[in-house]
C-alpha positions in Angstrom: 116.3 -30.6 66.2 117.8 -27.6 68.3 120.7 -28.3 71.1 121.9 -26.8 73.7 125.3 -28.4 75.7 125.9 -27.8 79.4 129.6 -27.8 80.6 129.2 -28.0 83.8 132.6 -28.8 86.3 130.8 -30.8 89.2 131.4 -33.9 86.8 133.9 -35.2 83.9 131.0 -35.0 81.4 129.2 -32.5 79.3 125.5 -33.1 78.8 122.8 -32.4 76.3 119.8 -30.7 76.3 117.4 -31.6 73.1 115.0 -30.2 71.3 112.7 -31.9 69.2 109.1 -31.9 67.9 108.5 -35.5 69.1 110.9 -38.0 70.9 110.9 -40.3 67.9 113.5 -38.7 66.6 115.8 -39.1 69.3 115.0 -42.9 70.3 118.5 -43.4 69.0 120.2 -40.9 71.5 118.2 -42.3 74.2 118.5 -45.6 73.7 122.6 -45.1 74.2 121.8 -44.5 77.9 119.2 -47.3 78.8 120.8 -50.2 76.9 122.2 -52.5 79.4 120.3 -51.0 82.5 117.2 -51.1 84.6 115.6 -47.8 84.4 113.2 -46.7 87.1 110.4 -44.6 85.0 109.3 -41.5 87.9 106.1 -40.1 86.8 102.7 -38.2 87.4 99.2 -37.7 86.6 99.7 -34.8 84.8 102.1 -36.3 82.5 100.2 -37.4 79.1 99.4 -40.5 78.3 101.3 -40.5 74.6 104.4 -39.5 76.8 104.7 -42.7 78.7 103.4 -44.5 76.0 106.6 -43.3 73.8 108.7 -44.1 76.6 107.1 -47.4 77.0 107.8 -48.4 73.6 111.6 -47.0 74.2 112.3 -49.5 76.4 110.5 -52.5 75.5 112.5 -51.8 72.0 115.5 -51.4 73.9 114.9 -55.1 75.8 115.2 -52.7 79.1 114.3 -53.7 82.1 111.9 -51.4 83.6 109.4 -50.3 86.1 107.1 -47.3 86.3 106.4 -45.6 89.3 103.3 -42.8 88.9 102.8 -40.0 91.6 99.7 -38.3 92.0 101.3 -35.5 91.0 101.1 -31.7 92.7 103.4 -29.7 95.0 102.5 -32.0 97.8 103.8 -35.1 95.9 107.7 -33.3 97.2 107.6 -35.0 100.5 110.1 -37.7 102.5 107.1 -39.7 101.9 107.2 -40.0 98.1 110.9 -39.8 98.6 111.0 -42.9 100.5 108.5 -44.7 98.5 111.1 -44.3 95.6 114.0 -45.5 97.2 112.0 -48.9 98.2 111.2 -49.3 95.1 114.4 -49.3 93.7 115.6 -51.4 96.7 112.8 -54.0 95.8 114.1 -53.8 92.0 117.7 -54.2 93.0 118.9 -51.0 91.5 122.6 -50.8 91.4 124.9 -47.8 90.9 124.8 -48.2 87.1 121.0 -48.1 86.5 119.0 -45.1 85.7 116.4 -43.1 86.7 114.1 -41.2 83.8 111.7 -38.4 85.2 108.8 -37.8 82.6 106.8 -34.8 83.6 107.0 -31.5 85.0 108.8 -30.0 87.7 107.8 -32.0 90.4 108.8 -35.1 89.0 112.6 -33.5 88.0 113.2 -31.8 91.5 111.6 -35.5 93.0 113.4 -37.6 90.8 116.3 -36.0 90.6 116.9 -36.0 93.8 116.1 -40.0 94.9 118.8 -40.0 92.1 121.5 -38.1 94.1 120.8 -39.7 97.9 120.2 -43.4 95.9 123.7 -45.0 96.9 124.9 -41.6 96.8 123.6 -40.9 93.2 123.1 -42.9 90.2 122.1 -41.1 87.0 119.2 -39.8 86.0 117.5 -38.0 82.6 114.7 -36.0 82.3 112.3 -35.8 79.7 110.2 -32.7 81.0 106.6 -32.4 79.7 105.3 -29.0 80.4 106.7 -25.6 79.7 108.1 -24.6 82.6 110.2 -27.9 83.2 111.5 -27.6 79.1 112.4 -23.8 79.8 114.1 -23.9 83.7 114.0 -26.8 86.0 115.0 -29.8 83.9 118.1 -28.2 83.5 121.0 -27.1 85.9 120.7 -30.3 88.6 118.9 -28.1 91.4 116.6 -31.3 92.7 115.2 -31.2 95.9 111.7 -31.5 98.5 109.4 -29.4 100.6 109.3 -29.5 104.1 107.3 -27.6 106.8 105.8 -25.8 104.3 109.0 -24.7 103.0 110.1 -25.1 99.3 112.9 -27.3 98.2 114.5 -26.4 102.1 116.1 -30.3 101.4 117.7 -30.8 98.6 120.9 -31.5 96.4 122.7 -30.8 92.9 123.0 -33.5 90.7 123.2 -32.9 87.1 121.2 -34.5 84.7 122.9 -36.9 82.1 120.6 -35.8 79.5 117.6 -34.1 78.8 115.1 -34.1 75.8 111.9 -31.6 75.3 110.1 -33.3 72.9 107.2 -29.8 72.4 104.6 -31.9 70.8 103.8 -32.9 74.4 102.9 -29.2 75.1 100.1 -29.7 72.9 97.8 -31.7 75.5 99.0 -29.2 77.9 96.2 -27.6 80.2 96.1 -24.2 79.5 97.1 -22.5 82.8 100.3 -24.8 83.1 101.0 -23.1 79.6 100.6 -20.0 81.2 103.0 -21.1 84.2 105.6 -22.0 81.6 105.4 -18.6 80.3 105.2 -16.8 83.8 109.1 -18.3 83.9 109.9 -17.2 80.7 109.1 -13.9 81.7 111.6 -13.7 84.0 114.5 -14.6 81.5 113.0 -12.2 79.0 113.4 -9.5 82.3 117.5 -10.9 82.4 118.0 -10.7 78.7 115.6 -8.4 77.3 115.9 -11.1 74.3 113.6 -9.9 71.1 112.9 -14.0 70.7 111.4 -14.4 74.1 109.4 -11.1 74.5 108.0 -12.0 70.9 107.0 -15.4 72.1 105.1 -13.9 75.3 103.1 -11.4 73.2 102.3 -13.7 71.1 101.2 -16.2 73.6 103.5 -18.3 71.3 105.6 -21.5 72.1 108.2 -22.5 69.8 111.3 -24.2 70.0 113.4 -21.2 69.8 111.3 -20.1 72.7 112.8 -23.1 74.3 116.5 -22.7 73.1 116.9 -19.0 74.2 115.5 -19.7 78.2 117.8 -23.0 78.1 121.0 -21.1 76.5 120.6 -17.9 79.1 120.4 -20.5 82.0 123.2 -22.4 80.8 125.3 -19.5 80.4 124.7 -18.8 84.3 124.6 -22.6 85.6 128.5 -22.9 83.5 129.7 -19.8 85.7 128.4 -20.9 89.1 127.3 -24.6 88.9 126.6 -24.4 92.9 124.5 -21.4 93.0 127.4 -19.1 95.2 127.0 -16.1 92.4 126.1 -15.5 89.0 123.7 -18.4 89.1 121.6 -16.4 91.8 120.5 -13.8 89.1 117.8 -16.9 88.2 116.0 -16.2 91.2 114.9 -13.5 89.7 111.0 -13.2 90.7 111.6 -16.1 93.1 112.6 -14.6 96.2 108.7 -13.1 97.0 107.6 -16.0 94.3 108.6 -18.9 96.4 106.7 -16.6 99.4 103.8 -16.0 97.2 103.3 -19.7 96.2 103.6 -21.2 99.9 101.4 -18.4 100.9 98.8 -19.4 98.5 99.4 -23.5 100.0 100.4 -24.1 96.5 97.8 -23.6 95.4 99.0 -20.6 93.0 101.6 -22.4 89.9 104.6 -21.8 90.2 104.6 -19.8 86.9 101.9 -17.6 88.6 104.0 -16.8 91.6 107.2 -16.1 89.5 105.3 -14.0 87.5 103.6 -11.9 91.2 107.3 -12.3 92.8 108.7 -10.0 89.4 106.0 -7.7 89.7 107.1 -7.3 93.8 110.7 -7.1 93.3 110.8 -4.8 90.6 108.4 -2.7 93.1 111.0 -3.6 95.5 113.8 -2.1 93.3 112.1 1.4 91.9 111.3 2.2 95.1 115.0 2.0 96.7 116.0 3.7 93.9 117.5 1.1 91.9 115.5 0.2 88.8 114.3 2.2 86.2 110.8 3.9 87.4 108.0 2.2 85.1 109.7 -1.0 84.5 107.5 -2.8 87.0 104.3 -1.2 84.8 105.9 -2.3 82.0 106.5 -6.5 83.3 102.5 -5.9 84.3 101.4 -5.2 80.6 103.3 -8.2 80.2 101.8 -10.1 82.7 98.4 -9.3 82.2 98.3 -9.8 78.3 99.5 -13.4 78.6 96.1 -13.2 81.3 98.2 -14.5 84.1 97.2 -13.5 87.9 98.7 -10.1 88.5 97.1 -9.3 92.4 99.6 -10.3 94.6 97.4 -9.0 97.4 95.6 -12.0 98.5 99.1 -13.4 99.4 101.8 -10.5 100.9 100.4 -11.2 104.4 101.4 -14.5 104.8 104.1 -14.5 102.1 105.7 -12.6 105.5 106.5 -15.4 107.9 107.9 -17.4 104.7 110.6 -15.4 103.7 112.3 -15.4 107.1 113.3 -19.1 106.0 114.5 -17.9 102.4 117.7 -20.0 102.3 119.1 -16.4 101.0 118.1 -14.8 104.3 121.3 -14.2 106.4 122.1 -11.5 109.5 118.5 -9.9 109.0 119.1 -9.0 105.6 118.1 -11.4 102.4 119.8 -11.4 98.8 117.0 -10.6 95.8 117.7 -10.6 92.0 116.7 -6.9 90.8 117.1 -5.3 87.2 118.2 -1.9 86.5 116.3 -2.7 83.1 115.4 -4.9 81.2 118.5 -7.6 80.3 120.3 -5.7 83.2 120.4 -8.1 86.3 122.3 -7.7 89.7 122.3 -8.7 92.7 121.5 -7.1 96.3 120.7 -7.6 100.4 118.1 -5.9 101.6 117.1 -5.6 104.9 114.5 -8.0 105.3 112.5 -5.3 107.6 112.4 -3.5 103.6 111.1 -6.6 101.9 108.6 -6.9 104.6 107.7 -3.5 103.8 106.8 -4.0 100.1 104.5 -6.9 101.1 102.4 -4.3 103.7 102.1 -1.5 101.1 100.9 -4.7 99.1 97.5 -5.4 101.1 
């Protein structure tokens, strides 16, 4: 078992990431947070069906009270709809401030989860037990948790940290194969922060291993611990994100979010050789990358609609918006540009 502590200053407590080959062998560490407590189970289709079995079992060995609630799953799923649907629910259950939320899934269900969990009688707690890559390697960690609206991605939203988090990988083995390939579309990007050996290893390899795991959660924590609210250092994780989140709209989500990351790097490392400030062939080299792990690497279908979304970047300010850029690899900083220049980059994109 591998584990990774966040110390983050938004609460009194540390909390734990986990990494395991199966959850069995941390029913006892789990079972410490649900004893005592209803626990609302947030959910999707995409999760598998050994995960909610083991969780099942959990709390039915726990004596918890609990209820499951499954979302269709999808981008979509991030709506005031769903949002409200949840809150009901835990109305109807009689959720109090000491009860729990657990999100089993991906992304969607963290961001969704996590943030009925903050706006829920102004936040109860919450763990997530993410089931996909991309979720084990970013966005169960860090409490950014939040929905789409008009289009836009996470534009409401809140931080609320986790109270624990477990990857159990053997869940990554029913995994469909392109939301593998979304996981490692985002572990590209912290390979492009860190220029870590154990990451780039990984992606040629096509390889997912706990260390894999470890190293994306340790580089995030390392940021989240310096700027828990995103006003700084934090900001280097939007590395890729800035086009990718314009990229993935664009597409009407219908792109992963992996897949967009992975276009919104190639773009902004564009972006950066041509005003001078990353190392010429860098944006080659990410593309090698990016095409050996057979992700989409055209962003062309998507720069001329990408347009209108990043005028509502929530980094967009005075007609100029803040992107992540490299000088090299493992060499991150941070830059305005004038969004008349990132518009630009997506025209010479068509």
């Amino acid at each position: 078992m591998l584990k990774v502590d966040y110390d983050v200053n938004t609460r009194p407590d540390k909390y734990s990431v986990l990494i395991d080959g199966s959850i069995e062998g941390s029913f006892d560490a789990l079972i410490c947070y649900v004893r005592g407590r209803k626990v609302l189970v947030l959910t999707d289709k995409g999760a598998s069906d050994a995960a909610l079995s083991d969780i099942v079992k959990l709390l039915s060995g726990a004596n918890a009270e609990f209820f499951v609630h499954t979302l269709k799953g999808g981008e979509s799923v991030k709506s005031f709809e769903a949002l409200q649907a949840i809150i009901s629910e835990l109305i109807e259950h009689s959720f109090t401030r000491s009860d729990l939320i657990i999100n089993l899934g991906g992304g969607v269900v963290g961001d969704l989860g996590g943030f009925a969990a903050s706006v829920y009688m102004r936040g109860i707690d919450h763990i997530n037990i993410p089931t996909t890559l991309l979720s084990m390697i970013d966005s169960a960690m860090g409490g950014k948790t939040g929905i789409d609206h008009c289009g836009i991605k996470n534009i409401v939203g809140a931080f609320h940290q986790p109270k624990f988090v477990l990857c159990a990988v053997n869940y990554l083995n029913s995994l469909p194969e392109r939301e593998l390939l979304s996981g490692f579309g985002e572990a590209l990007k912290y390979y492009c922060i860190s220029a870590s050996t154990v990451i780039l290893s990984c992606l040629l390899q096509r390889s997912v291993t706990p260390e894999l795991i470890e190293e994306c959660c340790i580089i995030k924590r390392d940021h989240v611990e310096a700027d828990v609210l995103d006003g700084g250092k934090r900001r280097i994780l939007n590395l890729g994100h800035t086009y990718g989140h314009a990229f993935e709209a664009a597409s009407g989500f219908s792109l992963t979010h992996g897949e967009a990351v992975a276009l919104g790097l190639i773009a902004e490392l564009r972006l950066g050789e041509r005003l001078g400030i990353t190392e010429i062939g860098t944006s080659d080299a990410a593309l090698d990358i990016v095409s050996k792990l057979g992700l989409k690497s055209d962003c062309s279908p998507y720069a001329e609609s990408a347009e209108e979304y990043l005028k509502h970047d929530k980094k967009n300010a005075s007609g100029s918006i803040e992107f992540a850029f490299i000088r090299r690899f493992g060499e991150p900083f941070l830059k305005r540009v004038p969004i008349d220049a990132a518009a630009d980059l997506l025209h010479s994109l068509k």
